[in-house]
Backbone as a printed PyTorch tensor [residue, N CA C, xyz], in Angstrom:
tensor([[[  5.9540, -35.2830, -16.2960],
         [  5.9950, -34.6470, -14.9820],
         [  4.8570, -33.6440, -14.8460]],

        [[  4.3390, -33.3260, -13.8180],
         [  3.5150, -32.6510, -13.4190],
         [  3.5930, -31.1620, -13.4040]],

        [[  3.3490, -30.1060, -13.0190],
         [  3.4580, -28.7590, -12.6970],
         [  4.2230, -28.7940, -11.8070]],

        [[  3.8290, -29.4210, -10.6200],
         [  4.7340, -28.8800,  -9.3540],
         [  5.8160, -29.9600,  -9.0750]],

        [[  5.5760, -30.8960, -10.1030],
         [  7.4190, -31.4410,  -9.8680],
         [  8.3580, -30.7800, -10.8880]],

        [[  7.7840, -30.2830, -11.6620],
         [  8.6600, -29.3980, -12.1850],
         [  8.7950, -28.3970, -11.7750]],

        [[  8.0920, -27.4670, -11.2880],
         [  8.5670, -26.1560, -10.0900],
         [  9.6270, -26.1920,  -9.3970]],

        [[  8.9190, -27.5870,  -8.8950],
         [ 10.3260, -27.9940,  -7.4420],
         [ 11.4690, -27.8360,  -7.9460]],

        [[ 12.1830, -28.6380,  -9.4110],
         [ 13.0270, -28.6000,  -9.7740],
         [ 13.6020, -27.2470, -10.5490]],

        [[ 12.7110, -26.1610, -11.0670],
         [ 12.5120, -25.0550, -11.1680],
         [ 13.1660, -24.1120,  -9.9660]],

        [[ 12.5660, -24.6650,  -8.7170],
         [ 12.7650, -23.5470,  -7.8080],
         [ 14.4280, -24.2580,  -6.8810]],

        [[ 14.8040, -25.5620,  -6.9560],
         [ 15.4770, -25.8440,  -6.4210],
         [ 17.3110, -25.2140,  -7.4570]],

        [[ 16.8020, -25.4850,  -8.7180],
         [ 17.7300, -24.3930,  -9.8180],
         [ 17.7020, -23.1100,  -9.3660]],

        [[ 17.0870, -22.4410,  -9.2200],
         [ 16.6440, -21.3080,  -8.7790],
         [ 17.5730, -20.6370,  -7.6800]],

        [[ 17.1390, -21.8470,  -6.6930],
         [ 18.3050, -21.2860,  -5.7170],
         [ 19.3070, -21.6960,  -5.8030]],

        [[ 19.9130, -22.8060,  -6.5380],
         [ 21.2890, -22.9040,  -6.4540],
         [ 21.9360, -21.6870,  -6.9690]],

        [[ 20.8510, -21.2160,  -8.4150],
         [ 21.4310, -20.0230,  -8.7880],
         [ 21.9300, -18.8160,  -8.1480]],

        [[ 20.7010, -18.5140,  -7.0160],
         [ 21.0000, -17.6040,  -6.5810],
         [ 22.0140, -18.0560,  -5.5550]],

        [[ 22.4100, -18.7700,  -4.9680],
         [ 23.8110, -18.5460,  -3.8200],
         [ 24.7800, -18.6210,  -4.6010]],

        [[ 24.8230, -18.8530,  -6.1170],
         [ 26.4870, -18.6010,  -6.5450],
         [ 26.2280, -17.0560,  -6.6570]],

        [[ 25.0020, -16.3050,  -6.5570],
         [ 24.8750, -14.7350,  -6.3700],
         [ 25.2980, -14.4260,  -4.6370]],

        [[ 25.5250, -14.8400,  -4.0140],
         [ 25.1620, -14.8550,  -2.7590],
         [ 24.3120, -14.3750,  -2.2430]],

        [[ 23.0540, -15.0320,  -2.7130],
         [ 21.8830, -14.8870,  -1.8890],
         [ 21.2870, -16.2570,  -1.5230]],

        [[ 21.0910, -16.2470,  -0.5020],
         [ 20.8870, -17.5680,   0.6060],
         [ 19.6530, -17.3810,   1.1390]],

        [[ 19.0930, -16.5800,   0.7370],
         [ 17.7360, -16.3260,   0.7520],
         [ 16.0290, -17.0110,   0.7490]],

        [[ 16.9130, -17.9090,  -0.0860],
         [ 15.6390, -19.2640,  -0.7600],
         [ 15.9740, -20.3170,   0.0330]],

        [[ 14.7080, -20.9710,   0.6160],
         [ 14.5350, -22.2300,   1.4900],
         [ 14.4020, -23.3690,   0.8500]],

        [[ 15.0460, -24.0480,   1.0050],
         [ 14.6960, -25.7360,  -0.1340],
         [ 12.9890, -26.0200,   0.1390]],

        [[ 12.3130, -25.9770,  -1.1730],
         [ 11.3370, -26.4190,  -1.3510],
         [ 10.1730, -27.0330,  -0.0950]],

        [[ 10.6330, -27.9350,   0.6530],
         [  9.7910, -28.0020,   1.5570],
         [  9.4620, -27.0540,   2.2810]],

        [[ 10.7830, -26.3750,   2.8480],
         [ 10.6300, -25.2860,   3.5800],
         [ 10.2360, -23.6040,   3.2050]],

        [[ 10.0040, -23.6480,   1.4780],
         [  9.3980, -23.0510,   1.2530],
         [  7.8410, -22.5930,   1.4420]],

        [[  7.9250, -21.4180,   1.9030],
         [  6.2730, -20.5320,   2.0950],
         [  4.9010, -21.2980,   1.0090]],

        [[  3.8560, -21.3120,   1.1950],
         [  3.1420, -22.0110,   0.6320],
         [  3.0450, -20.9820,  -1.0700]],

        [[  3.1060, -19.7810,  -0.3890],
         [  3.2330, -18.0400,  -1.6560],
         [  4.1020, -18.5420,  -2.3290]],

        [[  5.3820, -19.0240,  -2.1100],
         [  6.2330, -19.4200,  -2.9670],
         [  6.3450, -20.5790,  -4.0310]],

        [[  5.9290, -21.6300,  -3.5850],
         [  5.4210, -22.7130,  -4.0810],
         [  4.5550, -22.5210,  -5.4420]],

        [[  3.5810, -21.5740,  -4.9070],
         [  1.9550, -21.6600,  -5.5850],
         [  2.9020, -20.4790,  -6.5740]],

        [[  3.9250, -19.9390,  -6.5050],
         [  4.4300, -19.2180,  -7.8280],
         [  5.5790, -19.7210,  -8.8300]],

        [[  5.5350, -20.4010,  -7.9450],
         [  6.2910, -21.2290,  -8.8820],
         [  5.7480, -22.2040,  -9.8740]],

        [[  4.8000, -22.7570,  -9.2220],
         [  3.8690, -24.0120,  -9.8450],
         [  3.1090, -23.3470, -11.1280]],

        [[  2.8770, -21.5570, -10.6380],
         [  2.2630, -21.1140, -11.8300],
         [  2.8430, -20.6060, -12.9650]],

        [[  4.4650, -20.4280, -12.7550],
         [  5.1230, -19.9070, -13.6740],
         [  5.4700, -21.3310, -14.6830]],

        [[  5.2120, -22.4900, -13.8950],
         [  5.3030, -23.8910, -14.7180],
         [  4.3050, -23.9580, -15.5970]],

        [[  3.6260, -24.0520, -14.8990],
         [  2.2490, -24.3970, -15.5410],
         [  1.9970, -23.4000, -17.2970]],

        [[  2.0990, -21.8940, -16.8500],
         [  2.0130, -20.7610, -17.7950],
         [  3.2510, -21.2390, -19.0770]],

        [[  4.2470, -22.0340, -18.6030],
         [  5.3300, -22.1380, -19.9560],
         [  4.5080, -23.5170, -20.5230]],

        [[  3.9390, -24.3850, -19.3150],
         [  3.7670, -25.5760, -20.1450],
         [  2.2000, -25.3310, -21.6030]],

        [[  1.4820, -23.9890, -20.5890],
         [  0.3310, -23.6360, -21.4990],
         [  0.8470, -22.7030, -22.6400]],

        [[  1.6730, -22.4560, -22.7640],
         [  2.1670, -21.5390, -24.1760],
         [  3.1050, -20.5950, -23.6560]],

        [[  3.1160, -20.1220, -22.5390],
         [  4.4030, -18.9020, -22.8060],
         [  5.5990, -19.3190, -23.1670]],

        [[  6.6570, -18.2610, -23.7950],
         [  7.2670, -18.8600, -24.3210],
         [  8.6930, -18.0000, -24.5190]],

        [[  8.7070, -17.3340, -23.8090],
         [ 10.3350, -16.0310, -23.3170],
         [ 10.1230, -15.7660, -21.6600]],

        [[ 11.8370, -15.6900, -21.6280],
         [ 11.7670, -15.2140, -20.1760],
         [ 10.9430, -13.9260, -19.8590]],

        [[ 10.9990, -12.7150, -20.9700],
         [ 10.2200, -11.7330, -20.6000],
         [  8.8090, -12.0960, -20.1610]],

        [[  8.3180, -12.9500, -20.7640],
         [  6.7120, -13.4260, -20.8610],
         [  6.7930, -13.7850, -19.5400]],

        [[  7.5140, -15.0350, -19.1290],
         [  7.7740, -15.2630, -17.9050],
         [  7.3160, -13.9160, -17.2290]],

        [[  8.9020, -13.3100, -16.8780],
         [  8.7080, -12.7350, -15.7490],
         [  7.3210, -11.7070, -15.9110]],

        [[  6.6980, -10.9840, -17.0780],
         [  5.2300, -10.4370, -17.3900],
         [  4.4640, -10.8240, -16.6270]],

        [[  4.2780, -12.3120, -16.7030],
         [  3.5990, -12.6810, -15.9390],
         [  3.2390, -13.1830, -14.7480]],

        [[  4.7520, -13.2390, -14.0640],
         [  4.8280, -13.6760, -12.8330],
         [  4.2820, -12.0430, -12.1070]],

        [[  5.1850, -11.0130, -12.4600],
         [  4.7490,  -9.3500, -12.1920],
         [  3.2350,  -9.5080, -11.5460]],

        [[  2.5410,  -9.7140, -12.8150],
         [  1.2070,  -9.4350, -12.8420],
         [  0.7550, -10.3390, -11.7990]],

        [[  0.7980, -11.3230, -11.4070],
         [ -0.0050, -12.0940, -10.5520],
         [  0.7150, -11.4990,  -9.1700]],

        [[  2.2520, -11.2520,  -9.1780],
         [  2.2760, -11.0760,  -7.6630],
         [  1.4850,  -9.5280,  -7.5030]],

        [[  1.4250,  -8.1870,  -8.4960],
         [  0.9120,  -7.2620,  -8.7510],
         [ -0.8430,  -7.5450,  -7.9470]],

        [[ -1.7910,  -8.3990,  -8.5240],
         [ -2.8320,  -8.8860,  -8.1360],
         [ -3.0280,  -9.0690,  -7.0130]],

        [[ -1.8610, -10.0890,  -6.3270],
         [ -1.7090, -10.4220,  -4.9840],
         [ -1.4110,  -9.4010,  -3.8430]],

        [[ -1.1450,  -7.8020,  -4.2340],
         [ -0.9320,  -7.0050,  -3.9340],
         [  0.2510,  -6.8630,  -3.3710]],

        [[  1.3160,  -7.3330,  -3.9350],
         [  2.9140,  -7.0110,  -3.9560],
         [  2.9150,  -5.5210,  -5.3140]],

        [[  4.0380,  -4.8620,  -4.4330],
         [  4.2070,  -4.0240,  -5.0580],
         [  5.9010,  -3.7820,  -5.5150]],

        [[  6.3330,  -2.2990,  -5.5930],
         [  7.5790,  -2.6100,  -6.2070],
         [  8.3970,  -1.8020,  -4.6240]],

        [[  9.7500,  -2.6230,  -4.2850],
         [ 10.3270,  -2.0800,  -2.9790],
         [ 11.9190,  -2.6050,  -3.0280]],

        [[ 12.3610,  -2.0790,  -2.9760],
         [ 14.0940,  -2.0750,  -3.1180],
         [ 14.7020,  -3.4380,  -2.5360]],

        [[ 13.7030,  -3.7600,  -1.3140],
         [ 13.9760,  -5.3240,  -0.6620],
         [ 13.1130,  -6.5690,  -0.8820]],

        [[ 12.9100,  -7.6010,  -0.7870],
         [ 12.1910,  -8.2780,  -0.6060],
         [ 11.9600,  -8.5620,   0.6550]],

        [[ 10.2050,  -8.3470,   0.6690],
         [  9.9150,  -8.2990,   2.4190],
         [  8.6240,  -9.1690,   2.0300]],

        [[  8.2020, -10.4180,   2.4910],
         [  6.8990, -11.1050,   1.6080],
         [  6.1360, -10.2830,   2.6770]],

        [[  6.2140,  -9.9380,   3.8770],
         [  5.3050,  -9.4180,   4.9740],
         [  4.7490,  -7.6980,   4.5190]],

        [[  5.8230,  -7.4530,   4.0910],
         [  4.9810,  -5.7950,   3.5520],
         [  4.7460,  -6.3750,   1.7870]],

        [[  4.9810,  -7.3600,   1.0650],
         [  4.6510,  -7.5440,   0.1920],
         [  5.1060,  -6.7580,  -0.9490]],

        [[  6.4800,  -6.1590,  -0.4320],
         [  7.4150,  -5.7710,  -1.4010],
         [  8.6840,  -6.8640,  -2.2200]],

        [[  8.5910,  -6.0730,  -3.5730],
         [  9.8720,  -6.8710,  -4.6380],
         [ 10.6960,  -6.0560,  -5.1340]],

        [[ 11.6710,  -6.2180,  -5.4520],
         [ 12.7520,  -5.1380,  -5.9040],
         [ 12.6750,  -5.9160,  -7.9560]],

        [[ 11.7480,  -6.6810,  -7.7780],
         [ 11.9780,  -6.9080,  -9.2620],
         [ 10.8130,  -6.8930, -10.3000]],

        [[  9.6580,  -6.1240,  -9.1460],
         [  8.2380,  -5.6580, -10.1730],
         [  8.7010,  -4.2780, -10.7880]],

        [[  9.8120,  -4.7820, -11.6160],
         [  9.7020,  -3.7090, -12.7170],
         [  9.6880,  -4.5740, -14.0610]],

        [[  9.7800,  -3.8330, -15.1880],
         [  9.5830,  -4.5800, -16.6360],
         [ 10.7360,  -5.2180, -16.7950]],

        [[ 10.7580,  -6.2200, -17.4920],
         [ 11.6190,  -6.9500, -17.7800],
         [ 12.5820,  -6.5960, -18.5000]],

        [[ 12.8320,  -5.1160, -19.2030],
         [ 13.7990,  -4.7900, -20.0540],
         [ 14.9010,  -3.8350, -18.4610]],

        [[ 14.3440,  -4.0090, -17.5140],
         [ 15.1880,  -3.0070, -16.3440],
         [ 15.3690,  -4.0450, -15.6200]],

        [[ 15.1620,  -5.0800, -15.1840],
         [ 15.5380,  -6.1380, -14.4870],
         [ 17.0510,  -6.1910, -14.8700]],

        [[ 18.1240,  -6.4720, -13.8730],
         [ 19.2080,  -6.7320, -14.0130],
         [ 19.8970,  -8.0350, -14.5530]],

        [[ 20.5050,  -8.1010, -15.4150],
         [ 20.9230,  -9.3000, -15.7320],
         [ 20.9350, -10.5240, -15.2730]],

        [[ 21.4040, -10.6060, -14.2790],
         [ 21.3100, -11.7010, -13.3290],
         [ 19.8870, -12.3180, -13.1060]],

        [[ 18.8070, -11.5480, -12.7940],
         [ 17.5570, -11.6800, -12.6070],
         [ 16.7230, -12.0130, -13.8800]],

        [[ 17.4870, -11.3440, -14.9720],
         [ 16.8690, -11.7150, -16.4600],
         [ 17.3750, -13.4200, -16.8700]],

        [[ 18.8400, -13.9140, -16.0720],
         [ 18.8540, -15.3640, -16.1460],
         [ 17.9220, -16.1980, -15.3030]],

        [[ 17.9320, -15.7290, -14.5330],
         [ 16.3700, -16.1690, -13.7920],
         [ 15.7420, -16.5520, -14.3460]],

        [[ 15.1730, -16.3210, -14.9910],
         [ 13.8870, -16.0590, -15.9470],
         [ 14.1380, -17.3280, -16.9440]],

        [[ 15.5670, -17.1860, -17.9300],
         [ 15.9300, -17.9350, -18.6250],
         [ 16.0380, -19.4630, -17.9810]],

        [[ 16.7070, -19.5640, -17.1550],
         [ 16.7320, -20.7210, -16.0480],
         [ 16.0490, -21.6280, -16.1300]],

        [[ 15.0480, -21.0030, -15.6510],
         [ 13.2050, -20.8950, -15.1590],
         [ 12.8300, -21.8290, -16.4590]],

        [[ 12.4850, -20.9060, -17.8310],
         [ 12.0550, -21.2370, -18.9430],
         [ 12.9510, -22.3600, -19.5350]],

        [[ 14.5380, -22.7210, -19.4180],
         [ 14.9630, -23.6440, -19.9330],
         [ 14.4800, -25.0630, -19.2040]],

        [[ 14.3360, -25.2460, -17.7330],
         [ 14.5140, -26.3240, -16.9420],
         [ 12.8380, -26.6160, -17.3690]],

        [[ 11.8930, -25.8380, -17.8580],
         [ 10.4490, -26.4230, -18.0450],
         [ 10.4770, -27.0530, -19.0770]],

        [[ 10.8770, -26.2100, -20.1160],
         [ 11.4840, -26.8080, -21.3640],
         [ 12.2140, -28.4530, -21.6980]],

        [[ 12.8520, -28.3710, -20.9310],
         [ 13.6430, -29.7360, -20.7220],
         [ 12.5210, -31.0910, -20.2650]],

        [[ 11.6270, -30.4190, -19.0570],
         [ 11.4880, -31.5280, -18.5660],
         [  9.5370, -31.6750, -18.8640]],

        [[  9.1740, -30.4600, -19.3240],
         [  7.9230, -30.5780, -19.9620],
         [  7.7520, -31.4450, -20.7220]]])
């Protein structure tokens, strides 16, 4: 499989995860933002090139949305380019730290 068919399936886990959180937040893949896509595809890509923990993961997802000039904001707003989860990965809340795990198992699998 490719990068971004594994994203898809990445990001479509993703959200199932999150509505047993109740957050309904995430658009099925097509209807996902092109920003969204292209971070996902890179958090694939980064496990299939060597990373290799959810922390690393999320390290590095941080840093690129950080670049992109997202910063850290209690909501997620992609328009002011705030995240409530650009903090380090040891303060990320549990839930959000399975994220991560999720993320890294479903590449794992299908890498």
């Amino acid at each position: 499989m490719t990068a971004e068919e594994i994203a898809h399936v990445c990001h479509d886990a993703n959200r199932a995860y999150s509505r047993t959180l109740g957050d309904e937040s995430h658009p099925p893949w097509e209807d996902a933002p092109e920003w969204q896509r292209a971070s996902a595809i890179s958090g694939a890509q980064g496990l299939i090139d060597g990373t290799t923990s959810p922390a690393g993961l999320h390290e590095r997802w941080a840093a690129e949305k950080r670049a992109d000039g997202w910063t850290y904001g209690e909501v997620k707003d992609p328009e002011a380019r705030t995240h409530p989860c650009l903090v380090s990965y040891d303060d990320l809340p549990p839930e959000q730290r399975r994220k991560d795990a999720l993320f890294l198992a479903v590449v794992e699998a299908l890498g």
